[in-house]
C-alpha positions as CSV (number, residue, x, y, z in Angstrom):
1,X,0.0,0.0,0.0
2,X,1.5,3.4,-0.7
3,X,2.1,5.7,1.7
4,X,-0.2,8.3,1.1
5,X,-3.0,5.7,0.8
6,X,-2.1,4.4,4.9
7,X,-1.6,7.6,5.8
8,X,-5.1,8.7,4.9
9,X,-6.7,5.1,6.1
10,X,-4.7,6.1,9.3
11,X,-6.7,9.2,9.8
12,X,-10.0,8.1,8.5
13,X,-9.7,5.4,11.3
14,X,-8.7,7.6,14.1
15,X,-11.3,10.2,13.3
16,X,-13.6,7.3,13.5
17,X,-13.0,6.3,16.6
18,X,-12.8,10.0,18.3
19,X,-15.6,11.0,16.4
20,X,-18.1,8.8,17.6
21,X,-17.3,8.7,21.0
22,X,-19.1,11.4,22.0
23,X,-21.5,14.2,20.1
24,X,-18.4,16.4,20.5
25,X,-16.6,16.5,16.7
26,X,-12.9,15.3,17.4
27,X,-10.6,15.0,15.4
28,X,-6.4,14.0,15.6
29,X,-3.9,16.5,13.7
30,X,-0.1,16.2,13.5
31,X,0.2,18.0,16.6
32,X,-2.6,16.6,18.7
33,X,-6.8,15.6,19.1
34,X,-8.7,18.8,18.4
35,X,-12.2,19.1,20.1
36,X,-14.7,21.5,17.7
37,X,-18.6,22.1,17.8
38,X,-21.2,23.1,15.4
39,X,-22.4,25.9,13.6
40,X,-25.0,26.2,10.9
41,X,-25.5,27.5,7.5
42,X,-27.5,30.4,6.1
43,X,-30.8,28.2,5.4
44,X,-29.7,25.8,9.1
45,X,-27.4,23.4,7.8
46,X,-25.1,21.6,10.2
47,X,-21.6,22.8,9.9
48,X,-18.4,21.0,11.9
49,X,-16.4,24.4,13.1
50,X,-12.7,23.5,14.6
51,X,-11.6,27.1,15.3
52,X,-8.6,28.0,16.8
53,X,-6.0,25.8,16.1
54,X,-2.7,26.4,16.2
55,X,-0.2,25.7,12.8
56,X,2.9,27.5,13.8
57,X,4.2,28.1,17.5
58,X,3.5,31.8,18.8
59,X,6.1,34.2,17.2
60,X,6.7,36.0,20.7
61,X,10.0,36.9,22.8
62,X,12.7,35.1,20.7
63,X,10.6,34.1,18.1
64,X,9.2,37.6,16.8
65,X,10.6,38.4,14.0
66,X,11.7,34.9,12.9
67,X,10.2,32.5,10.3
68,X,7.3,30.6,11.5
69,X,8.4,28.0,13.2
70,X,6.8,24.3,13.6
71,X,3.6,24.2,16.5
72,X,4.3,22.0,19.2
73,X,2.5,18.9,20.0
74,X,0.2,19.2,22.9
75,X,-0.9,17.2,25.7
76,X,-5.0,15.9,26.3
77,X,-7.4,17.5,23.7
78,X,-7.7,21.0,22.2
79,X,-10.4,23.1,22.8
80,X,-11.5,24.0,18.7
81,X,-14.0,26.0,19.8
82,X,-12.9,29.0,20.6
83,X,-10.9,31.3,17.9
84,X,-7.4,32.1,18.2
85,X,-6.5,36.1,18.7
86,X,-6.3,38.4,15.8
87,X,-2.8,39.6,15.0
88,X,-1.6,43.0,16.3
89,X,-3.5,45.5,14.2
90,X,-6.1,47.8,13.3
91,X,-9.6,47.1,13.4
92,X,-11.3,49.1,10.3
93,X,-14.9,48.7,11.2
94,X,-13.9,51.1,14.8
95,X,-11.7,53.9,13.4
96,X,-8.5,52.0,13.7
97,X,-9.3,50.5,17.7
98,X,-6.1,48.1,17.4
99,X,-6.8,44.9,18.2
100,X,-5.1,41.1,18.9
101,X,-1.8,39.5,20.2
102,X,1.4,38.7,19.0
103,X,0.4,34.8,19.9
104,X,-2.0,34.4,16.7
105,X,-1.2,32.2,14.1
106,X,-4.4,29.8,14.0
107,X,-6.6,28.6,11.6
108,X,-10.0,28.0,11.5
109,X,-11.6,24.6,10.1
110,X,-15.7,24.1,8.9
111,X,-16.7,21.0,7.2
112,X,-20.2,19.8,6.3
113,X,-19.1,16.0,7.0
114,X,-16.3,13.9,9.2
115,X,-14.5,11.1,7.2
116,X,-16.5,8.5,9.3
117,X,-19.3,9.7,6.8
118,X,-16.8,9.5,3.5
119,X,-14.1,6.9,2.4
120,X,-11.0,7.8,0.9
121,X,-11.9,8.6,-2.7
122,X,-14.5,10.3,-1.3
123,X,-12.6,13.6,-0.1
124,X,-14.1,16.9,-0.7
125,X,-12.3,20.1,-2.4
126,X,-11.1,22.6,-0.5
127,X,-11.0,26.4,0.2
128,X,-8.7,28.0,1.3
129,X,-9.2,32.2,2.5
130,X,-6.9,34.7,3.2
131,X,-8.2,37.9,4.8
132,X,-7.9,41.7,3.1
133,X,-6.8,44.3,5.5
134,X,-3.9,45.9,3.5
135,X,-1.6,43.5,5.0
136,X,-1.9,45.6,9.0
137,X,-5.3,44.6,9.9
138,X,-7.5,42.0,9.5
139,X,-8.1,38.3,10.6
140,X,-9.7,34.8,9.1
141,X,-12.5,35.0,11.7
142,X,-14.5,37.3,9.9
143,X,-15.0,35.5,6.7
144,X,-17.3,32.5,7.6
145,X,-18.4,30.3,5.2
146,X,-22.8,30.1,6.2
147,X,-23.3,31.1,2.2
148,X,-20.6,28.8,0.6
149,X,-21.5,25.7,2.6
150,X,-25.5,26.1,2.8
151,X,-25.4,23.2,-0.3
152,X,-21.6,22.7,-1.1
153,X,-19.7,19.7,0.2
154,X,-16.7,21.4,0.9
155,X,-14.2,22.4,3.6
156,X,-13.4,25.6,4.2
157,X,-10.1,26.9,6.3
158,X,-9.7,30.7,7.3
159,X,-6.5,31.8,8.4
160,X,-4.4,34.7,10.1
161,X,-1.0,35.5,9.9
162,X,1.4,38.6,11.2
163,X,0.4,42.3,9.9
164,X,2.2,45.2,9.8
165,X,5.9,45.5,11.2
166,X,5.4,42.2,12.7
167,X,5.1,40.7,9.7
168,X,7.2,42.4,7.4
169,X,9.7,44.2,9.0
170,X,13.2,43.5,7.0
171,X,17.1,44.5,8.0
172,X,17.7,42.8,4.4
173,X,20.0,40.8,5.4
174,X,20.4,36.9,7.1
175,X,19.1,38.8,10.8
176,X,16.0,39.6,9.7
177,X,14.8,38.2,6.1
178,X,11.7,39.9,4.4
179,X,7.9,38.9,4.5
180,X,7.5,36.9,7.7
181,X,3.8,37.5,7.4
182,X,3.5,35.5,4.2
183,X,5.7,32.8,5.1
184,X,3.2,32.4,7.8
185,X,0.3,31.9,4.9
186,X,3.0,29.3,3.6
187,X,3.2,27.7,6.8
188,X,-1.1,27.5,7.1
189,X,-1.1,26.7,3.9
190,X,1.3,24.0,4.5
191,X,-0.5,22.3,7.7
192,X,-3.8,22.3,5.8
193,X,-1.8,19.8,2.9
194,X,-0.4,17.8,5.9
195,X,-3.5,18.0,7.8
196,X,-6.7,18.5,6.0
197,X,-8.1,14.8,5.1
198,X,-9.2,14.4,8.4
199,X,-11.7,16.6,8.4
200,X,-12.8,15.7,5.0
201,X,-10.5,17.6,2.8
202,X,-8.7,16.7,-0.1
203,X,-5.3,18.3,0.2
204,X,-4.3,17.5,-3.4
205,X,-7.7,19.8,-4.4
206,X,-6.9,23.2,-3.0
207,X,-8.4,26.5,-4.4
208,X,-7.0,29.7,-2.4
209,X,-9.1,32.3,-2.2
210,X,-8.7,36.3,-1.2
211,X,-9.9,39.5,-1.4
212,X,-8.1,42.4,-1.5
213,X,-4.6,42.2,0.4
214,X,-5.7,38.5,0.3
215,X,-6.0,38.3,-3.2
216,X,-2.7,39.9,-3.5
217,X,-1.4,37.5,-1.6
218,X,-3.3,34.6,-3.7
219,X,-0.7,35.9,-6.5
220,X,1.8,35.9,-4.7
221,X,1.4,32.5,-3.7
222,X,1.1,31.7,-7.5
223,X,4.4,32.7,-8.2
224,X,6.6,32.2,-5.0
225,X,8.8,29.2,-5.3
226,X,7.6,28.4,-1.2
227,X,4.0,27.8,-2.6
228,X,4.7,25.1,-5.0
229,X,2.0,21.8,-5.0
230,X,0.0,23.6,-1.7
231,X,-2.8,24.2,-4.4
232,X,-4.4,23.7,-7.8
233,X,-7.0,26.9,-8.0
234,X,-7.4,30.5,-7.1
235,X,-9.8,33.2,-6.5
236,X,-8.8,36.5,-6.5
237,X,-11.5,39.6,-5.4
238,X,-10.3,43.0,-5.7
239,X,-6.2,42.9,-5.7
240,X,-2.9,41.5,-7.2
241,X,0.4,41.9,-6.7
242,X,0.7,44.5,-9.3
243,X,-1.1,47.1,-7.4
244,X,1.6,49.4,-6.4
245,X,0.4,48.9,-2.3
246,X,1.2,45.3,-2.8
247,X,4.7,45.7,-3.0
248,X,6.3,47.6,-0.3
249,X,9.3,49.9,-1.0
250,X,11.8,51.0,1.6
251,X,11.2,48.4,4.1
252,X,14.6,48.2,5.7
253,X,14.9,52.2,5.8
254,X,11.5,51.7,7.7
255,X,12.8,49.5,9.8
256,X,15.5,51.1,11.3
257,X,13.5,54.3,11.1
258,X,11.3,52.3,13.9
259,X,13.7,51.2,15.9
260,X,15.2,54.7,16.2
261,X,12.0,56.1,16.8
262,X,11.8,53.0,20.1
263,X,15.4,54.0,21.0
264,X,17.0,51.0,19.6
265,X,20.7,51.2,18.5
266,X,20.7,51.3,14.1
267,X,23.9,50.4,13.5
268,X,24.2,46.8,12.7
269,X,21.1,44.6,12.6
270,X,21.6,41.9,15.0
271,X,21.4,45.5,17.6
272,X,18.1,46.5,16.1
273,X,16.4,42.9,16.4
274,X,17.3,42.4,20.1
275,X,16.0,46.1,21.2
276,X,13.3,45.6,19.2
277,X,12.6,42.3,20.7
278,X,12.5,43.9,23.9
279,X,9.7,46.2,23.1
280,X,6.3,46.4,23.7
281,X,4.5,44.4,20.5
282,X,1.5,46.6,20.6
283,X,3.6,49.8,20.2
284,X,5.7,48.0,17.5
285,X,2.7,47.5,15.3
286,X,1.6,50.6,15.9
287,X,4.5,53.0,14.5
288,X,3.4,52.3,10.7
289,X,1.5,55.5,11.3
290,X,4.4,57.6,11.0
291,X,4.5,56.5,7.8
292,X,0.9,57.6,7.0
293,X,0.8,61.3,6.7
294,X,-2.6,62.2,5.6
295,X,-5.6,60.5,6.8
296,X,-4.1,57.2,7.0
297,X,-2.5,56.8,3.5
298,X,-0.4,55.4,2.0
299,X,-2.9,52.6,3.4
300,X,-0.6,49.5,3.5
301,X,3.0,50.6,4.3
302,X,4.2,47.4,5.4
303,X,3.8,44.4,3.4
304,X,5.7,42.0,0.6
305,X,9.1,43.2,-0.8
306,X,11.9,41.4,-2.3
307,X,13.8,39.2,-0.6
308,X,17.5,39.9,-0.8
309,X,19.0,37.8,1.9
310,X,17.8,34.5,4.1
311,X,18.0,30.4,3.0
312,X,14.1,30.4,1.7
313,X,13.0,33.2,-0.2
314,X,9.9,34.2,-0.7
315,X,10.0,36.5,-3.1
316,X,12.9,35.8,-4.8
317,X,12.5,38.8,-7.3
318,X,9.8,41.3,-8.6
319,X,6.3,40.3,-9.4
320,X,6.5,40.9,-13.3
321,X,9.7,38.6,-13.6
322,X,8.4,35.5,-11.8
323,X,6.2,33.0,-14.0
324,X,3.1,32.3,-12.4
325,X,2.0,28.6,-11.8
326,X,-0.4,26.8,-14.4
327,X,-3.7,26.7,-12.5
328,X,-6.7,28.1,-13.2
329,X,-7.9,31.7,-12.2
330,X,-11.0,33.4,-10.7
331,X,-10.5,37.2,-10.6
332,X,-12.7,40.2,-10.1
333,X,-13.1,43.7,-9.1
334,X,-16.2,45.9,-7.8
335,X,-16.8,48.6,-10.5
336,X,-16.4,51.6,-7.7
337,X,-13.2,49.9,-5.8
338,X,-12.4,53.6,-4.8
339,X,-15.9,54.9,-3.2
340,X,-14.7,53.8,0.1
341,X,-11.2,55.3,0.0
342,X,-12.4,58.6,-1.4
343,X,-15.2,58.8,0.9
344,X,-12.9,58.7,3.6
345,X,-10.3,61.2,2.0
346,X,-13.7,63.9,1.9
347,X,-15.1,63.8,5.2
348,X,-13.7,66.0,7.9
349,X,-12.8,68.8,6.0
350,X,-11.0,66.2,3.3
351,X,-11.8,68.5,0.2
352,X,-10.6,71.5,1.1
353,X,-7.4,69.9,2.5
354,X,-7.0,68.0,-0.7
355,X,-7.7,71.0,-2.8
356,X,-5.6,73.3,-0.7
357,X,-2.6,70.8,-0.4
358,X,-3.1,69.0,-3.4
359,X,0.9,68.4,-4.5
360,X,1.6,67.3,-1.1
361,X,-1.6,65.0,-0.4
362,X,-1.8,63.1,-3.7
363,X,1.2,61.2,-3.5
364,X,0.2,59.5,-0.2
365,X,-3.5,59.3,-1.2
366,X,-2.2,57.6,-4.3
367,X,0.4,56.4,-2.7
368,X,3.6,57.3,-5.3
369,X,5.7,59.9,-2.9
370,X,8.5,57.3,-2.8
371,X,8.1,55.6,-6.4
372,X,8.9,58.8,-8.3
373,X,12.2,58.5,-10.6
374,X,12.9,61.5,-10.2
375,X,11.6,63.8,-7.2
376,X,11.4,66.9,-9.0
377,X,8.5,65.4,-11.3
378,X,6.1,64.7,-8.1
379,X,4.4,68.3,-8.6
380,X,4.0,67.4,-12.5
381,X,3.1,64.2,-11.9
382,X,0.4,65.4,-9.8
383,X,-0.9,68.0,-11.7
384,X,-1.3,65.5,-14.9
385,X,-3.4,63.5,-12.4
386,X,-5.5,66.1,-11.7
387,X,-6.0,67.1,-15.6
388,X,-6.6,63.6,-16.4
389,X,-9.4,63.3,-14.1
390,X,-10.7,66.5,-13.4
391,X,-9.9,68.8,-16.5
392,X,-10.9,72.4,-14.9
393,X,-13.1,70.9,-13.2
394,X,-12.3,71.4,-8.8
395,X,-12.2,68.4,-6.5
396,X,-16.3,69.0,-4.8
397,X,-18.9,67.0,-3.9
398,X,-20.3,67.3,-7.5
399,X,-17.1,66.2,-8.9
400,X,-17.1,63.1,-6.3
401,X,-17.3,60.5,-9.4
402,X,-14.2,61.5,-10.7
403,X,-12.1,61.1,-7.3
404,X,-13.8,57.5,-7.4
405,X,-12.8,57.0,-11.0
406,X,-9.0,57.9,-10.0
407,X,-8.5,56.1,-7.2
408,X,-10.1,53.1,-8.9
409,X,-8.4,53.2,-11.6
410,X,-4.9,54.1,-9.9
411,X,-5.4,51.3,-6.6
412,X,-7.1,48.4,-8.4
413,X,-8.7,48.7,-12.2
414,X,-5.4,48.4,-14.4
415,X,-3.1,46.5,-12.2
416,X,-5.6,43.4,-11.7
417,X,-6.6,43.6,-15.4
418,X,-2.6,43.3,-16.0
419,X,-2.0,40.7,-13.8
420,X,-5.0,38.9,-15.1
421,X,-3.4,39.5,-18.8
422,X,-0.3,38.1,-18.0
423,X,-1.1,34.9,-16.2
424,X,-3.3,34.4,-19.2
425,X,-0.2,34.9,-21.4
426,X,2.0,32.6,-19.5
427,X,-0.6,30.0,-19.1
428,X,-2.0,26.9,-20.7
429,X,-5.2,27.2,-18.3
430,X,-7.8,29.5,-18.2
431,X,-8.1,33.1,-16.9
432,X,-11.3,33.9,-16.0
433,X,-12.4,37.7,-15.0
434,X,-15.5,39.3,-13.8
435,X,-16.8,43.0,-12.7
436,X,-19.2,43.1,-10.1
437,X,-22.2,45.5,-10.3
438,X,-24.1,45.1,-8.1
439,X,-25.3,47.2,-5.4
440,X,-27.7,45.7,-2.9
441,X,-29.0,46.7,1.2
442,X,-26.0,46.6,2.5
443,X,-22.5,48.0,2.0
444,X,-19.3,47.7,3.2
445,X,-19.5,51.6,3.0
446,X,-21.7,51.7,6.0
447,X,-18.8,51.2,8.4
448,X,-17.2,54.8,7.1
449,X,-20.6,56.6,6.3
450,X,-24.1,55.1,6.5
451,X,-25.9,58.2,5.2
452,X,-23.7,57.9,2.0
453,X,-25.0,54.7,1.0
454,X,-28.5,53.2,-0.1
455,X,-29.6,50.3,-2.4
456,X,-28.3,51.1,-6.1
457,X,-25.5,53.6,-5.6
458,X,-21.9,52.8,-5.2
459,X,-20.3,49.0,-5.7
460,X,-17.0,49.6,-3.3
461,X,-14.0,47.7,-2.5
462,X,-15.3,44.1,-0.8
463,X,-18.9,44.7,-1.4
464,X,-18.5,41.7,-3.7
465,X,-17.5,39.4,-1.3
466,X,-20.4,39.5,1.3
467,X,-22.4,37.5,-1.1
468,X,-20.1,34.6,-1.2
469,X,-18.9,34.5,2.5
470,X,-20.6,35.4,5.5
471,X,-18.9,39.2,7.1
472,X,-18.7,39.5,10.4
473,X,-20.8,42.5,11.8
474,X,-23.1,42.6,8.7
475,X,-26.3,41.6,8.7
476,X,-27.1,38.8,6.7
477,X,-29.0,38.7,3.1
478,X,-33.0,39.4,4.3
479,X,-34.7,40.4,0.4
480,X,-35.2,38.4,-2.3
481,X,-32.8,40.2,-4.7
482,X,-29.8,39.8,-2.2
483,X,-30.6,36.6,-2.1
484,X,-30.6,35.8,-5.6
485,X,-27.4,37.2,-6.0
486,X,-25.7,35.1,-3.4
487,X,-26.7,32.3,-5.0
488,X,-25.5,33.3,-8.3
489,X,-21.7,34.1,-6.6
490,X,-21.8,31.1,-4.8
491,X,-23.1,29.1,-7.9
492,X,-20.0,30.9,-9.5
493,X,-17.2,30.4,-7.1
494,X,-18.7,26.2,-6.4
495,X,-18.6,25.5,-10.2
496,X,-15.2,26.9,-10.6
497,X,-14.0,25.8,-7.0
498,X,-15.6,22.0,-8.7
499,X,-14.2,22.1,-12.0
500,X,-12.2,25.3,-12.8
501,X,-14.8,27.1,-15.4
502,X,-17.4,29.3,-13.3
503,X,-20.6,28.4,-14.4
504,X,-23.8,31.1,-14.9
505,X,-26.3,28.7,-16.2
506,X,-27.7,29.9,-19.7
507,X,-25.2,32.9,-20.1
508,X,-22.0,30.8,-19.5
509,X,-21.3,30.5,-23.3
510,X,-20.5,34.2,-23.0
511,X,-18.1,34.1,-20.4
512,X,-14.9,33.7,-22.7
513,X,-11.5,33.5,-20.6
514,X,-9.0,36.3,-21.0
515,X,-7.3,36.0,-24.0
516,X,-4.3,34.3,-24.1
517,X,-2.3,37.4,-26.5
518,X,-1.7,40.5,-24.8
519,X,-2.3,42.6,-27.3
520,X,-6.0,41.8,-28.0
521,X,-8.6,44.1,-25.9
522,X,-9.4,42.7,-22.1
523,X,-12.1,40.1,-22.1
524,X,-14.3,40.1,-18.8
525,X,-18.2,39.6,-17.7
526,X,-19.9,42.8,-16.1
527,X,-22.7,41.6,-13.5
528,X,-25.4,44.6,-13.7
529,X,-27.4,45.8,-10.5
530,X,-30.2,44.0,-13.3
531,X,-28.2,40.6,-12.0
532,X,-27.7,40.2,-15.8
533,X,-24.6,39.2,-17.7
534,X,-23.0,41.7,-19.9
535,X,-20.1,40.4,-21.9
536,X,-17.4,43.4,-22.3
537,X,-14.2,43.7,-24.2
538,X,-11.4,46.9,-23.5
539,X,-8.3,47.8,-25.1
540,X,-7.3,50.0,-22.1
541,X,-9.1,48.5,-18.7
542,X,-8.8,51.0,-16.2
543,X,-6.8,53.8,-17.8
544,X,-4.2,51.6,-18.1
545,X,-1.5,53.6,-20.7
546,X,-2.2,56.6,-19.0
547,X,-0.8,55.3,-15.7
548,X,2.3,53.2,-17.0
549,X,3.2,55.9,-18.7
550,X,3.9,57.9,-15.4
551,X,7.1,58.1,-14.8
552,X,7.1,56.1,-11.8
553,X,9.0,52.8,-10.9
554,X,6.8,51.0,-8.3
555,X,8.9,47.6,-8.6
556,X,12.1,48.9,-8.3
557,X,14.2,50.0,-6.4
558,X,14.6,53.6,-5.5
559,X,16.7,56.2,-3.3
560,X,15.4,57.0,-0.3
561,X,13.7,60.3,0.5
562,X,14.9,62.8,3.0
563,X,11.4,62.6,4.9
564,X,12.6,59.1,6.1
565,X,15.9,58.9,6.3
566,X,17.8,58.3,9.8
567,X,20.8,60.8,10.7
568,X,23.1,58.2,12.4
């Protein structure tokens, strides 16, 4: 018998036997026998939940700021029921109220059936989410799967992993290697292959799935040589590593920047890591706000960056020069992605600060003060922006549409489009692509400005998702037209998740993947707030030759400017 074959009949056996001892769902991972409980679907379907378990041991005292390292076994049973802490960051639904612990890499486990119900060929696919949050806030807990799993067989793992300087804090050298945070999503991802047949799962049929900074780090995943055979599928809502706040520039500057800001000596790195060690974590995540100087923006100023030292890289180079793997692809974007970021830019006096300071502001709102190849072009840069998307027009209430249209077009629209384009070139298997319409009850908009939001307006960034996985703090779907439209994105992601072509029933001839030569115009569906299909074809999806032909160089790298150097 093979070993994968007696490993599985191992685990179906021993699940079998702690399973039906008790009503209590147990189950017997690598590490130990987890104890779960139950929860239940949006139309009352019985869901296994395991949440809370551990997959790497807690990166605290000596341990922050290495690579995960490998959980320890435990004595007795875990308790599964209860999640695991968020990781140290900001919580975006209460004005930045920074939440979790350093001790918080756990994932959380639902399955609609324990393998004393299956045999071995009888394993279900699996789905894999990694949370948005611009890689500081954020955790796995607050994507459920009640919508997914009201009819799908599948099992479903959420997971965190470190945010902010935590995570991706860098001395670029063997002390302190780069993008800690995603080696921890290596690590989940990891532990679900090892670990996932017991609850059902079958680890060789994986589909990762994110939104936002989780979709950007779907892509990276596709092209990091660490992620190689820990899936087959992916889903990717609203972000890719080619949006410029993907890729982090200046990370090591940043760091030491920190750790003179904590009192830490700067001038060789095994000095920095040991004072920084011996700091408070909470104030440690906490200091990327000195590098956010208007209104929290640039919004992700930690997060993935080249990896120029350490034995396991990561990211061994820039996006654009790493092939990415032959799977099939899911990607997306809302049609307003920037409703929510402009929104927030306007209120408390935003326009007239933004009209008043609009040379200084732009380059953090946008987010290209430090990617400029040459500083003197930052107030020409800016001003082209401005005539690009406002012509005489002044930034007002009236001319609210066009602030959305830039910062969608400059945060999300082209550099998904691209990424979807070149995965499609590269690939034998299909790209599919899809921009969502639809604007029902409820919003993630509401969190920022209820009054600004009612049924037909605005489709923001992550308004998508809450119609294929359950949000924490949002009401659930209560009309018929919600409704309908949950089932047609879950009927979208389960037929792709099943067979890697989403499926929507009558119109799915239409649905053509993204073609496979660059140069012909960008193939994608448009759902309408109708809930019809809309096949669309552009030569130049979100503004895309204005913007690369900027002379900016956000995958480079660059000199650092005076605003952040150290004086040593």
């Amino acid at each position: 018998m093979p070993n994968t074959c007696k490993i599985v009949l191992f685990y179906l056996i021993s699940c079998f036997l702690t399973c039906s001892a008790s009503d209590t769902p147990k189950v017997r991972v690598s590490s130990g026998e987890i104890a779960g409980g139950y929860e239940y679907s949006y139309n009352g379907r019985k869901i296994y939940s395991f949440l809370g378990i551990p997959y790497a041991s807690p990166p605290v005292q000596n341990y922050r700021f290495k690579e995960p390292q490998p959980v320890k076994p435990w004595l007795g049973v875990w308790n599964a029921t209860i999640p695991g802490s968020a990781c140290l960051g900001p919580d975006y639904t209460s004005n930045f109220k920074f939440v979790g612990q350093e001790d918080c890499l756990y994932l959380n486990v639902y399955t609609p059936k324990l393998p004393q119900d299956n045999t071995a060929d009888d394993l279900m696919n699996v789905v894999v989410h990694i949370h948005g949050g611009a890689f500081i806030g954020g955790q796995g807990i607050s994507y459920g799967p009640q919508y997914l799993l009201d009819i799908n067989d599948f099992v479903y793992v959420s997971i965190n992993y470190r945010l902010g300087v935590l995570g991706f804090a860098t001395t670029d050298d063997d002390i302190l290697p780069a993008n800690n945070g995603m080696k921890d999503q290596v690590a989940a991802l990891r532990w679900i292959k090892q670990n996932i047949v017991v609850f059902g799962g079958n680890p060789n049929s994986v589909t990762i799935t994110g939104m936002s900074a989780g979709a950007s780090s779907v892509h990276y995943h596709m092209i990091s040589p660490m992620s190689n055979g820990l899936f087959n599928q992916a889903i990717l809502q609203s972000g890719s590593a080619f949006c410029h706040w993907s890729y982090t520039e200046n990370v090591a500057q940043k760091t030491k920047y920190i750790a003179n800001m904590l009192g830490c000596p700067t001038n060789n790195s095994e000095d920095i890591v040991e004072c920084l060690r011996s700091r408070p974590g909470s104030v440690i995540a906490k200091s990327f706000i000195e590098f956010m100087p208007w209104k929290y923006n640039p919004f992700s100023p930690f997060g993935p960056t080249v990896e120029v030292a350490g034995d396991e890289k990561f990211l061994p180079n820039i996006p654009e020069k790493l092939v990415p793997y032959d799977i099939p692809v899911l990607m997306s974007v809302s049609r307003d992605e920037g409703f929510d970021l402009a929104l927030y830019a306007m209120n408390e006096n935003g326009i007239n600060e933004l009209t008043d300071n609009w040379n200084e502001y732009l380059p953090h709102l946008l987010d290209y003060n430090y990617t400029i190849s040459n500083e003197k072009l930052r107030t020409k840069i800016s001003q082209d922006i401005k005539n690009f998307y406002f012509g005489d027009e002044s930034i007002s209430k009236e001319t609210m549409s066009n602030l959305v249209k830039m910062i969608t077009d400059r945060m999300f629209g082209y550099a998904i489009s691209k990424a979807a384009q070149q995965i499609a070139a590269k690939n034998t298997a299909p790209v599919y692509f899809q921009e969502f319409g639809y604007s029902g009850n409820y919003s993630i908009i509401t969190t920022v400005d209820p009054k600004s939001y009612s049924r037909g307006s605005n489709v923001t960034h992550a308004d998508e998702i809450m119609y294929v996985l359950k949000m924490k703090n949002y009401p659930v779907h209560d009309n018929e037209e919600d409704t309908n439209m949950m089932k047609t994105m879950v009927n979208i992601w389960s037929t792709f998740i099943k067979n890697g072509v989403p499926n929507i029933g009558n119109n799915s001839e239409i649905w053509l993947p993204v073609s496979k030569n660059p140069t012909d115009p960008f193939r994608f569906i448009q759902i309408t707030q109708q809930q019809t299909f809309e096949a669309k074809e552009q030569s130049n999806h979100g503004n895309y030759a204005f913007w690369s032909n900027l002379p900016l160089t956000e995958f480079s790298e660059v000199n650092v400017p005076e605003d952040i150097k150290i004086e040593l």
